[in-house]
N, C-alpha and C positions, 0 to 999 in steps of 0.2 A: 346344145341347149339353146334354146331360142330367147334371145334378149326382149326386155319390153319398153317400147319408147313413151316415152310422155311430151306430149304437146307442151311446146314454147307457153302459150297464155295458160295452160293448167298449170305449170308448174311455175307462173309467175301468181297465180292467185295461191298456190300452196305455199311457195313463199313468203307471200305476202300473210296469212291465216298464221304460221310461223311467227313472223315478225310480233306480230298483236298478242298476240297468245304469251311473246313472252315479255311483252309488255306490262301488259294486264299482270303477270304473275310476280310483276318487281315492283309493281307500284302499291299505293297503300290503301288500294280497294281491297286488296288480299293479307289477311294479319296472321303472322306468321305466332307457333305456337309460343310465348312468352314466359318470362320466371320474374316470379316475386322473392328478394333476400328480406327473412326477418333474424334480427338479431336482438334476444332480450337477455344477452348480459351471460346463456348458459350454453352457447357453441350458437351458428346462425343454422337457421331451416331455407333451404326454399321449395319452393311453391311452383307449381306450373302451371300454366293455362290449363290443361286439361285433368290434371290432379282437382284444382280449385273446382272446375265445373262438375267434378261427378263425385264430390262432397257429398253426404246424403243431408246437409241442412244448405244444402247451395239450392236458391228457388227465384221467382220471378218479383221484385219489387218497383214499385211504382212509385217514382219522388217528384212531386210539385216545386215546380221552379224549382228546377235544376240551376243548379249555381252558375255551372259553365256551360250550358245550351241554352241557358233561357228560356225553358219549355217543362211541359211534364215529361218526360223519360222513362222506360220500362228498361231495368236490366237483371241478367244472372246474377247474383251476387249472393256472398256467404256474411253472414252476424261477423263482423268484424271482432269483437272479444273473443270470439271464438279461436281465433288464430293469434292468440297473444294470452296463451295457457300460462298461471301464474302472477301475473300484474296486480298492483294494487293499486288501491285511489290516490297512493302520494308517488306514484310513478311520473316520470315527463317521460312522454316518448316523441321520436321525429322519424316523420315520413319525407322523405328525401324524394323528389322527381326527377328524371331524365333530364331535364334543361337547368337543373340546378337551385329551385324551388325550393324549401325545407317549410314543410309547416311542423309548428312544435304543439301538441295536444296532448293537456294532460291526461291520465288515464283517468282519471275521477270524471271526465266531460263522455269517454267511451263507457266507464262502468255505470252513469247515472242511469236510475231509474224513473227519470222526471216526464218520460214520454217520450222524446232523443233515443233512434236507432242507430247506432253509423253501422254500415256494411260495405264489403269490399264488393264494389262492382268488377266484375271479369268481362272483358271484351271476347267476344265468341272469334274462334278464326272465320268460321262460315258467316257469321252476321256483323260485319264490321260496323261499328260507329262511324258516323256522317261526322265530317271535320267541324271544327269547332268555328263558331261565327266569330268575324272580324275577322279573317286569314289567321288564327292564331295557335292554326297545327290541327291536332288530334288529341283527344284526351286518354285514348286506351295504352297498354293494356291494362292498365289497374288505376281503379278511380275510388276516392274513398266519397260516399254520396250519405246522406243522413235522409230519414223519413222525420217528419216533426220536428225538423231544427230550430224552431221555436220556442220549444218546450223547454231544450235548458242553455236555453242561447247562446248557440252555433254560431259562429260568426264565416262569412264568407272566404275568408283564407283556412278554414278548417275541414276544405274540400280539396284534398290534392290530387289530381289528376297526373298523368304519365309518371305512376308511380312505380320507383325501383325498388326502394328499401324503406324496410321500417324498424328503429333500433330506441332501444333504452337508452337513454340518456341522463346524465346528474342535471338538476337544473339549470336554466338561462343562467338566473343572478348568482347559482357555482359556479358557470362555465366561464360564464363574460360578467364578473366583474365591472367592467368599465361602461357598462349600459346604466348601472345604479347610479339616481342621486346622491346629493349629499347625505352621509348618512345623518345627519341632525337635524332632515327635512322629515316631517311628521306624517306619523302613519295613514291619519285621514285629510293630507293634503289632496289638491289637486294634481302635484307631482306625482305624488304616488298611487294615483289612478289612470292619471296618464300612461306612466309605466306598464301597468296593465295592458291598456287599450294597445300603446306600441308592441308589445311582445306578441297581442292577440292578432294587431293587422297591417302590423309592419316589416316584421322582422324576417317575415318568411320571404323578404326578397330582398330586404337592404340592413347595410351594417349599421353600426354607430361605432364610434371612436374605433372603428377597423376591427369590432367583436362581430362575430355573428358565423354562422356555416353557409348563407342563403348567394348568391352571386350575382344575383338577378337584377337590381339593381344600386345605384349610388350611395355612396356613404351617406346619411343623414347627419353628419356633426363635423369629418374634415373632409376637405380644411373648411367649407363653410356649412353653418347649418340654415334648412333655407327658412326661419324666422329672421335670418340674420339679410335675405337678399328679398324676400317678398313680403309684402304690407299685407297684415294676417289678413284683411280680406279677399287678397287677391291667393294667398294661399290656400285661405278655405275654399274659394274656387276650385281649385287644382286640384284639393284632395277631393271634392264632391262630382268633381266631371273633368280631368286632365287635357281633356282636348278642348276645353273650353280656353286654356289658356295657351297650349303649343299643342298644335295643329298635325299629327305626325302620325300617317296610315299605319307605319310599321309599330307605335306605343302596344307596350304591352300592359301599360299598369292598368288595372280598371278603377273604373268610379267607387267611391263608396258614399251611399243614397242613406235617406235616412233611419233607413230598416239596415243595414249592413253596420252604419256606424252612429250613434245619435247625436243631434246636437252637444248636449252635455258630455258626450264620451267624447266629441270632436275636441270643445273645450279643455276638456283634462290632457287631451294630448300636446295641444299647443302648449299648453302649459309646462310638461313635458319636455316638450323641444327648446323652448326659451331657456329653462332650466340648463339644459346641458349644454346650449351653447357656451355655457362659463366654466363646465367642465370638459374643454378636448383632452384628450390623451391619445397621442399618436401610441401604435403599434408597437412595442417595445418596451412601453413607459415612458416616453418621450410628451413634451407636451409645445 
């Protein structure tokens, strides 16, 4: 049998074609087929990339200022209630992310009918999403993205991207306790709008008094709360543009502008925060 040779420079460009190819195949131009865990309380489902896209109410949506691209956006996505069979409007549920994210939305925010769609966007394997601006990763493969987030005001942490799981939960103030003020602070205080506003755009990355599921970022109350270390002007800075006051490529928090968070809701929050610095509670019952 007659052997066949291959030339020294053809089989270094074959190697090299090689090389690239399985480059290309490991890197995150290429998205591998993905699974969504839902769990509402009656055994979990998941979900795969390719289950989710050949849904017969999976279609092409279009959302205006996209939260986390900054742009208009076109994706595959399925009516998000859809996949959360049974819910009612005094449901909490949390959508958990891969880096540790937790956004908590109530289900009355996904059942309303005020013009607000949420839908689970699905990252195609073949058409991957372009990384997300700021160095700050990828958002696929499951994005929860809203059409008219206006309508029954959406707030900008109620877009979770590189989402894992989605699960029923008892409420914040059943879960964590120790987020509540005093309870003999009145219903239509400023505390207790602040509370709001915190659970709505805080919680889904930082604790208080060591409550919370989110990891992402620092405790808000110990050991310091920072109304306790920055002069509320220079705080409301911080919360309006983070990099205006520490300067750091790798920050993950973003700004909240006056459409994400409004003056008055900023107000109720500080208010909020002052509050609880008089109540710490370390982790345990400890104070």
């Amino acid at each position: 049998m007659r052997g066949t040779s291959i030339d020294a420079p053809r089989m270094t460009r074959i190697t090299a074609l090689l090389a690239i190819a399985l480059m290309l195949l490991g890197s995150s131009r290429f998205v591998r087929a993905a699974e969504l865990r839902i769990d509402l309380g009656h055994g979990a489902t998941r979900w795969s990339t390719t289950t989710l896209l050949a849904r017969p109410d999976a279609r092409t949506v279009t959302v205006l200022g996209d939260v986390a691209f900054k742009r208009t956006r076109h994706y595959r996505a399925v009516p998000l209630a859809a996949l959360l069979p049974g819910i009612v409007a005094g449901d909490h549920l949390q959508f958990v992310a891969k880096d540790g994210f937790v956004a908590e939305i109530p289900a009355a925010l996904i059942l309303s009918r005020r013009g607000s769609v949420a839908w689970l966007a699905i990252e195609e394997p073949a058409r991957p999403w372009p990384a997300l601006p700021g160095g700050h990763g990828r958002a696929g493969p499951f994005y929860v993205v809203w059409t008219q987030p206006r309508a029954a005001g959406v707030g900008p942490e109620q877009w979770p991207y590189q989402l894992a799981t989605i699960r029923r939960a008892d409420s914040m103030a059943a879960r964590f306790p120790a987020i509540l003020p005093d309870p003999r602070t009145p219903a239509d205080s400023a505390v207790r709008r602040g509370l709001a506003v915190f659970q709505r755009t805080c919680f889904a990355c930082h604790t208080l008094n060591g409550a919370g599921d989110a990891r992402l970022g620092p405790d808000l109350n110990i050991p310091h709360n920072p109304t306790e270390y920055l002069r509320a002007d220079l705080l409301r800075g911080y919360i309006r543009d983070p990099q205006s006051l520490r300067r750091w490529p790798q920050a993950k928090m973003p700004g909240f502008d006056t459409r994400a968070l409004s003056d008055a809701d900023l107000d109720d929050l500080l208010s909020y925060l002052r509050h609880m610095a008089g109540r710490k509670t370390l982790p345990g019952g400890g104070h």
